[in-house]
Each structure stands twice: as structure tokens, then as C-alpha cells.
C-alpha positions as CSV (number, residue, x, y, z in Angstrom):
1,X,0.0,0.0,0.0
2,X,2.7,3.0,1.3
3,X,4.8,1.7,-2.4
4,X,1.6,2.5,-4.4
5,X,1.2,5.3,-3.1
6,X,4.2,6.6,-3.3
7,X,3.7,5.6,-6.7
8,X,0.9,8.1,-7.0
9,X,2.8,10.9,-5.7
10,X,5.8,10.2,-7.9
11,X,3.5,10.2,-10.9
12,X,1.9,13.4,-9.7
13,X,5.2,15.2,-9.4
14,X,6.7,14.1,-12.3
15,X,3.2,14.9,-14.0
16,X,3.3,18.4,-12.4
17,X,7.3,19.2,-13.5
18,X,6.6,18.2,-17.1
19,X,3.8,19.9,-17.9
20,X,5.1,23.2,-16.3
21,X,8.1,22.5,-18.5
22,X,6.1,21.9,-21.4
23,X,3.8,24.6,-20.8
24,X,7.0,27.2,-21.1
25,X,7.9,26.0,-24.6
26,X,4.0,25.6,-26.0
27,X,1.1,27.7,-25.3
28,X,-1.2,24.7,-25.9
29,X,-2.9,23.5,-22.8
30,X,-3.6,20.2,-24.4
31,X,0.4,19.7,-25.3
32,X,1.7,20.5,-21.6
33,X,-1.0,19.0,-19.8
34,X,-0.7,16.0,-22.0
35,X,2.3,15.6,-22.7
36,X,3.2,15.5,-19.2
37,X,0.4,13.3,-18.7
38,X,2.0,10.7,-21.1
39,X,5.6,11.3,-19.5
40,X,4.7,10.4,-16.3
41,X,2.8,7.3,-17.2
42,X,6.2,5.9,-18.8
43,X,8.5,7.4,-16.5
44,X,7.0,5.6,-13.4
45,X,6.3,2.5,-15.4
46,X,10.1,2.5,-15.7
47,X,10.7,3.1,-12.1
48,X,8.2,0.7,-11.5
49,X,10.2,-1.6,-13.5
50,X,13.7,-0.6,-12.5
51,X,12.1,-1.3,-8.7
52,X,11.0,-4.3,-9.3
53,X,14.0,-5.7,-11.1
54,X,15.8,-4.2,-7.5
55,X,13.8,-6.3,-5.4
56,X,14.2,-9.3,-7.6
57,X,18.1,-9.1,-7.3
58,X,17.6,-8.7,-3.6
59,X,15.6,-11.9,-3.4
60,X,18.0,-13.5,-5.8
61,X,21.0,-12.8,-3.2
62,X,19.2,-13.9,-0.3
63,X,18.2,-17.4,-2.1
64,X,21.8,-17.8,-3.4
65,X,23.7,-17.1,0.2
66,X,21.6,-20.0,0.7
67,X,22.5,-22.3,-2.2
68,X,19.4,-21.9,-4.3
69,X,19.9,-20.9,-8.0
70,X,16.6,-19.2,-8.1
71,X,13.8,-17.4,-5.2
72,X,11.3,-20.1,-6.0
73,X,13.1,-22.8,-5.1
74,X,14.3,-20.8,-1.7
75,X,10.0,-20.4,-1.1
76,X,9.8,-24.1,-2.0
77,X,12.1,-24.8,0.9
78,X,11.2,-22.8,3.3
79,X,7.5,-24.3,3.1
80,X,8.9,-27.3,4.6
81,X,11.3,-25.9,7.0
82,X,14.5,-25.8,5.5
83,X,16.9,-23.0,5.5
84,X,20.1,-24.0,3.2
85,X,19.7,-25.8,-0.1
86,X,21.7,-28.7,1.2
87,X,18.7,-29.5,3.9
88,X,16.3,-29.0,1.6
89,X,17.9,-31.7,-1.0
90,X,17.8,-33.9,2.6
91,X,14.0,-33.4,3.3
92,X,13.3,-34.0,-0.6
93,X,15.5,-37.1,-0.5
94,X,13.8,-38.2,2.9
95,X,10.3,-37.4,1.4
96,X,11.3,-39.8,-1.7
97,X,12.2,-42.9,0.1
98,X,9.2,-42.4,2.4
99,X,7.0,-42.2,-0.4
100,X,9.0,-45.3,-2.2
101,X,8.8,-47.5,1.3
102,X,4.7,-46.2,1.2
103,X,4.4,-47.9,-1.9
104,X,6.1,-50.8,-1.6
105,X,4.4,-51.7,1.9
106,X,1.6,-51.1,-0.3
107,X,2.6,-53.3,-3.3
108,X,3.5,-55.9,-0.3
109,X,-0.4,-55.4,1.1
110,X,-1.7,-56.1,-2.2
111,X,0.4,-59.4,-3.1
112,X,-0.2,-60.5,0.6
113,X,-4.2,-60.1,-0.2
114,X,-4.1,-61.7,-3.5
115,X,-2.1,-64.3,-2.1
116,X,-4.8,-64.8,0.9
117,X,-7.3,-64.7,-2.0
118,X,-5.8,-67.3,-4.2
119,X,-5.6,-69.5,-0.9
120,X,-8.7,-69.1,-0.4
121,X,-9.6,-70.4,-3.8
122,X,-7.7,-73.2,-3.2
123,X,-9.2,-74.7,-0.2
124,X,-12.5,-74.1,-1.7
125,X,-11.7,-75.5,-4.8
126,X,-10.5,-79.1,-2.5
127,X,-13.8,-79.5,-1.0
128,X,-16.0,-78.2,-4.2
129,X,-14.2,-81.1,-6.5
130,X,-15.3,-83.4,-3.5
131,X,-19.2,-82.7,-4.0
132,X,-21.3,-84.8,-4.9
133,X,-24.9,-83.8,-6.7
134,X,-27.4,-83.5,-4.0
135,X,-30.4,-82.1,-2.5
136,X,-29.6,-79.4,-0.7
137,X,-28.3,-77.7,-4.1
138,X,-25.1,-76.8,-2.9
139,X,-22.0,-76.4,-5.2
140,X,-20.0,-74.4,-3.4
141,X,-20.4,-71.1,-5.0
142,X,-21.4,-69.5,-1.4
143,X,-19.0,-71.1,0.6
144,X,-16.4,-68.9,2.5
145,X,-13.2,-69.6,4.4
146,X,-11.9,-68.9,8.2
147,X,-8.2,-69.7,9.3
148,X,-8.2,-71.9,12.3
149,X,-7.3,-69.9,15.3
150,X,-6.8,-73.4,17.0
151,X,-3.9,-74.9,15.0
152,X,-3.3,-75.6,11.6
153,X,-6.1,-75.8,8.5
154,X,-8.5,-73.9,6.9
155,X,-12.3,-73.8,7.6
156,X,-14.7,-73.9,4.4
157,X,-18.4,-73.6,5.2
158,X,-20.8,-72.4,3.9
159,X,-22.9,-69.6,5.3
160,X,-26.2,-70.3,5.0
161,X,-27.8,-72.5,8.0
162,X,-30.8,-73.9,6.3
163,X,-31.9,-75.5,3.4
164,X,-35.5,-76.2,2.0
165,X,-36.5,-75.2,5.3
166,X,-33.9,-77.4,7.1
167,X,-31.6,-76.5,9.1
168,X,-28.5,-77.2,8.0
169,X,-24.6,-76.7,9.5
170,X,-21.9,-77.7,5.9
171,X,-18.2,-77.5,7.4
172,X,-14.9,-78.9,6.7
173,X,-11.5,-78.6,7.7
174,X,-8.6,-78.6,4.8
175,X,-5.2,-79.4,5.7
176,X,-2.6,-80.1,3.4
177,X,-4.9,-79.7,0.7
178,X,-7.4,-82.6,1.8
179,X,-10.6,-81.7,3.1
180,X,-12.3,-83.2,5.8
181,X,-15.9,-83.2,6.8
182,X,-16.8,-82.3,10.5
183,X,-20.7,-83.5,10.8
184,X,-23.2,-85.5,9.4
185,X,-24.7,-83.3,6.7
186,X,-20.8,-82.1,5.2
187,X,-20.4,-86.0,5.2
188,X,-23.5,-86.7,3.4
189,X,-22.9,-84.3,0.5
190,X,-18.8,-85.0,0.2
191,X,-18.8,-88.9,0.7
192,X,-15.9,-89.8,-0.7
193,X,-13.7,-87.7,1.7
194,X,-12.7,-89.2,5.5
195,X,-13.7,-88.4,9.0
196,X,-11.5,-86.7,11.1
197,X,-11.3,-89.9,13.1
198,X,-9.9,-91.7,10.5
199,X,-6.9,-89.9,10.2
200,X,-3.3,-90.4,11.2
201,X,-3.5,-89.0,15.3
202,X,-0.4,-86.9,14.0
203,X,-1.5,-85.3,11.4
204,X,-4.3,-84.5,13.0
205,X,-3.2,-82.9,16.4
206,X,-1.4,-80.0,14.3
207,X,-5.5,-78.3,14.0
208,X,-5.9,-78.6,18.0
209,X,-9.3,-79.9,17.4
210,X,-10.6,-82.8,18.6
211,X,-10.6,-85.7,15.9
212,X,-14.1,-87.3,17.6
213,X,-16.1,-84.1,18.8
214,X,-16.5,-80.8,15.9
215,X,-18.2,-78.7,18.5
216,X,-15.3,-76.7,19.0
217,X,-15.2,-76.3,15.2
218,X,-18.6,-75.1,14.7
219,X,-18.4,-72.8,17.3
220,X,-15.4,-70.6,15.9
221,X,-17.1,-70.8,12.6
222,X,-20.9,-70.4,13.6
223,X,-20.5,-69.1,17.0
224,X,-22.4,-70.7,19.6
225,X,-26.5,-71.4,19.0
């Protein structure tokens, strides 16, 4: 505000001097007035200009005793809370390996879900080759999975409790890619695969479940009814 103004007042003056100079070599009013008019527009356009150009090189020095090559950069740096060019190269080389470690832990997230994903698909896939046609329409499209918090082995169940009306509870265990059923009605529609019972006891213990009773089972899948 004071440098427009004192702007204004330069204009004025130098407005004032011309045209009382002018006004001692023409008669004309329009000549003097004018033509001081026009003088001062350009003379403080240049001043303007030569000022500016003044406070540029200032800026320039400041953001050079620093290490920058131009004021922009200098801004740039102080934004982030760096004096010198050298500690702002640091934060931009710190801010680039954050940024690179973000995206990897990211790239890691994504493979470790796609990889949970495609083991999922798996285990289904071991207990829907297993189904037999039957009257419960099941064929595995619903089924979901659930680690078992107890041991080793995947839970594959599927959702829904009832069927034509019926209550119904389908679950099986896979480990080491062979499924297992753990009740009657899993049994009846996967026949060709083995009770837990039947299995070698040391294979078995690595799930922590009980080869005889699937309670326990049922309960981390279902919770309890």
C-alpha cells in the first residue's frame, strides 16, 4: 500500500514538472498537460520496472547465500522448514524414500491379499471337487473360508444354516490340501472324503481340534447357537 502510493505521488510530481516545462515552450494547454500526462505514465512504469527488477536481485542474493539458483526454489524450501539448499535436497531425499517405502508396503499389502485370495480359492476348490450332486443344491459357489485360530487348517463352510427349510450346518477342515468333513450333513454331501477320526492322530493334532467331537469347530465358525 505506502509503495503505491508513493507511486501516485511520484506520478503526480513528475506529471506536475513536465507539464510546467512543457507549458514554457507551448502555449497549448492540451500539449503541456498531455504531454506531461503521457511522460509520467512511462517514467513511473520504468521506475516501477527498474524497482522491481531491484527487489528481484535482492531476493535472488538472499536465495543464493543459501544455495538456491533461483527465489522459487528458496519459497519451496522454506515451506517445509528448510533453511540452506543442502537440507532442503535432505528433506526431498527423505520425502522420496518415504513415499518409495509407502508404496512398496503397499505393493507388499496387495500381493499379501491376493495371495490370501488365491488360498482361499484353493481350499475351496478341494472341497467343491469333493461334492457330490445333492439335494440341498449346494455347489460351493457360497462357501467362505476362516483360518483356524486353533492350529493348523482352513475352515470352508458355507454360510447359510438352512436348506429347504432345514436347518443345515456344511463345514470342513482342509489341511494339506485334503478336506475333511466335520458333521453329518458335510459328510453326506462330500462322501468320498474321511472323517477326522480316520486320520493319522499326528497329522491330525497339528489343528488342536478334537478328531471325535466338531463342537469346538462349529463354534469358531458359527459361534455358539
Amino acid at each position: 500500500m505506502a509503495q503505491q502510493i508513493a507511486y501516485i505521488i511520484a506520478w503526480l510530481a513528475f506529471w506536475f514538472g513536465v507539464s510546467y516545462a512543457l507549458s514554457k515552450l507551448s502555449k497549448s494547454k492540451l500539449v503541456s498537460i498531455g504531454g506531461g500526462f503521457v511522460a509520467a505514465v512511462i517514467a513511473v512504469g520504468v521506475l516501477g520496472i527498474a524497482i522491481q527488477k531491484n527487489e528481484q536481485n535482492k531476493l535472488l542474493k538472499v536465495a543464493q547465500s543459501a544455495g538456491f539458483s533461483n527465489y522459487s526454489e528458496y519459497t519451496r524450501a522454506k515451506s517445509v522448514g528448510a533453511t540452506t539448499k543442502t537440507e532442503y535436497d535432505e528433506k526431498l531425499e527423505a520425502k522420496r524414500i518415504a513415499e518409495l517405502h509407502k508404496r512398496i508396503a503397499e505393493l507388499h499389502k496387495q500381493e499379501e491379499q491376493q495371495r490370501k485370495k488365491e488360498l482361499q480359492r484353493q481350499k475351496k476348490g478341494v472341497v467343491i471337487q469333493a461334492l457330490e450332486p445333492n439335494k440341498l443344491g449346494v455347489g460351493g459357489r457360497e462357501f467362505k473360508t476362516k483360518p483356524n485360530p486353533k492350529g493348523e487348517g482352513v475352515f470352508v463352510y458355507d454360510p447359510r444354516t438352512r436348506f429347504k427349510g432345514v436347518k443345515r450346518i456344511l463345514i470342513w477342515i482342509v489341511l494339506d490340501n485334503t478336506a475333511y468333513p466335520l458333521n453329518g450333513p458335510s459328510k453326506m454331501i462330500t462322501p468320498s472324503l474321511s472323517w477326522p477320526r480316520e486320520v493319522d492322530a499326528q497329522l491330525w493334532k497339528k489343528t488342536g481340534l478334537s478328531p471325535y467331537m466338531t463342537t469346538d469347530a462349529i463354534e469358531i465358525v458359527f459361534g455358539k447357537k
